[in-house]
N, C-alpha and C positions, 0 to 999 in steps of 0.2 A: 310830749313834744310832737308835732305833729307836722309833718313835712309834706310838701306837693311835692310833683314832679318839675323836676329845673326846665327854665329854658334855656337853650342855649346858642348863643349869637356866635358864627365865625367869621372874622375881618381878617382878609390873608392880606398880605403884601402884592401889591401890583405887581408884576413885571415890566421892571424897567428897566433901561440899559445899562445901566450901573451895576442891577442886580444880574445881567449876564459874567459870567465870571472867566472871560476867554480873552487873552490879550490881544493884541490891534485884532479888532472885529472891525468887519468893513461899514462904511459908513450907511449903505443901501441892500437890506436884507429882510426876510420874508421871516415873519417870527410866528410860530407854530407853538401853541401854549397847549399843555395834553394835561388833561385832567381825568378822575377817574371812570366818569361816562363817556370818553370819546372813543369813537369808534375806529379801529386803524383802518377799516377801509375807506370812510372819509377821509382821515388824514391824509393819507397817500394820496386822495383824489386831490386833497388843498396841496400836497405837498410838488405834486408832478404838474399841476397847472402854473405854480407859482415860478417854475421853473422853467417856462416858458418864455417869461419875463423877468428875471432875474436872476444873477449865477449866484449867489448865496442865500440858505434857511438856515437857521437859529431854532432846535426843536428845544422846548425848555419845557421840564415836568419834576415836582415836588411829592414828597410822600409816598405812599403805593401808586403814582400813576409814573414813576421810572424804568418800570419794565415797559409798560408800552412806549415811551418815546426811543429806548435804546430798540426795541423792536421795529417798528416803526423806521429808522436810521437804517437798522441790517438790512428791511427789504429794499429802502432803497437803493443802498450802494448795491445794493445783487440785481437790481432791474438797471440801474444805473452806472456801471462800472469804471466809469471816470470820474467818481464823485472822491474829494480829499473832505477829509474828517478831523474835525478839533474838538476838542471833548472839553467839558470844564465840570466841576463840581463846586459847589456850594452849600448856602443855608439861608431856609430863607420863613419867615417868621411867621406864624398865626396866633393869632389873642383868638381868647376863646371866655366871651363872657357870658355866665350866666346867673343867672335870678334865679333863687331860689327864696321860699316863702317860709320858716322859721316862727313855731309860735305869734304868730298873724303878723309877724314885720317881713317885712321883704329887703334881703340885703343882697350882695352884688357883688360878686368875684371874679377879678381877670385873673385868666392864668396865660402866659403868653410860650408860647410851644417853638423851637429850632428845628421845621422837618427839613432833612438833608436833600437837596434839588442837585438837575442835572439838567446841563446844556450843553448842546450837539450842535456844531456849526458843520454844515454840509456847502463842500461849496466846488463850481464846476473849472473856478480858475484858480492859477499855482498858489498853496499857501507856504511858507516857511516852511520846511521839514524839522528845526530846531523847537519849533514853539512846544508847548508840555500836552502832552494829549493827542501828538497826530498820530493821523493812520493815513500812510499814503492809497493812491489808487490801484485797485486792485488790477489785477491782470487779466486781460480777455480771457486767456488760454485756460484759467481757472475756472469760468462758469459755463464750458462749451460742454453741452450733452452728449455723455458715453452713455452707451446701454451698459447697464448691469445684467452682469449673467445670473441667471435665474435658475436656482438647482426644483428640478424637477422630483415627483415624490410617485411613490409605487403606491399601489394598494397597502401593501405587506409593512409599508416603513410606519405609518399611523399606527400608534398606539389607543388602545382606550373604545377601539371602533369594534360595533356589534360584530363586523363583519369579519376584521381580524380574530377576536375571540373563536368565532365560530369557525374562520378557517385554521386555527393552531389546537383547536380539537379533533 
């Protein structure tokens, strides 16, 4: 039986407003779609121009690219500290078709895959405090810079150092 290597086609689902899963999402909002090559310093760069012109982003990301959008979201509200947050989760579909070659025919299997998605509505005006998933605006007094006191170190306190050996002989 002699088998080639498959190929393999993936057709995800659009994002579409339907597939945002956040109740009354506003009608006029900047939608931010994070997949696993994107870089957060771009983002942030689309995310804080977009914001210029508009008080709400929609960051949505499926599969392993959910750490970078909720990443992505924390720097914002910390650079942004008026920003109110609505969270939504979902699922959202990939067929995954591939060919594979079989004793010289060629046959063809979908398989269709539920990776779990997330969407982050960031927005600069009041949202309901009741809707499921907020996180109101944090507090200025929280991101103002204290110095941390800094414990200073002796010679004597390093372990492991040529120098210490040689002075405890």
């Amino acid at each position: 039986m002699e088998t080639l290597k498959p190929k393999c086609v993936y057709q995800e689902e659009r994002w579409t407003r339907s597939l945002i899963t956040i109740d009354n999402l506003p009608d006029n909002f900047e939608h931010l779609k994070v997949n696993n090559h994107s870089k957060i310093r771009n983002m942030l760069g689309f995310a804080i121009k977009s914001f210029e012109h508009s008080n709400h982003l929609v960051c949505s990301a499926s599969g392993p690219s959910v750490n970078k959008a909720v990443t992505c979201a924390e720097i914002l509200k910390r650079q942004m500290p008026e920003l109110k947050q609505v969270t939504g989760i979902g699922y959202r579909n990939v067929r995954m078709i591939k060919d594979e070659m079989i004793d010289g025919k060629v046959s063809q299997s979908i398989t269709t895959r539920r990776l779990p998605s997330i969407h982050i509505l960031l927005s600069k005006n009041h949202l309901h405090p009741n809707l499921p998933g907020y996180q109101g605006a944090d507090k200025v007094s929280d991101h103002v810079s204290r110095p941390v006191p800094r414990k200073t170190f002796e010679k004597n306190d390093y372990r492991g150092t040529k120098e210490s050996k040689i002075m405890a002989l």
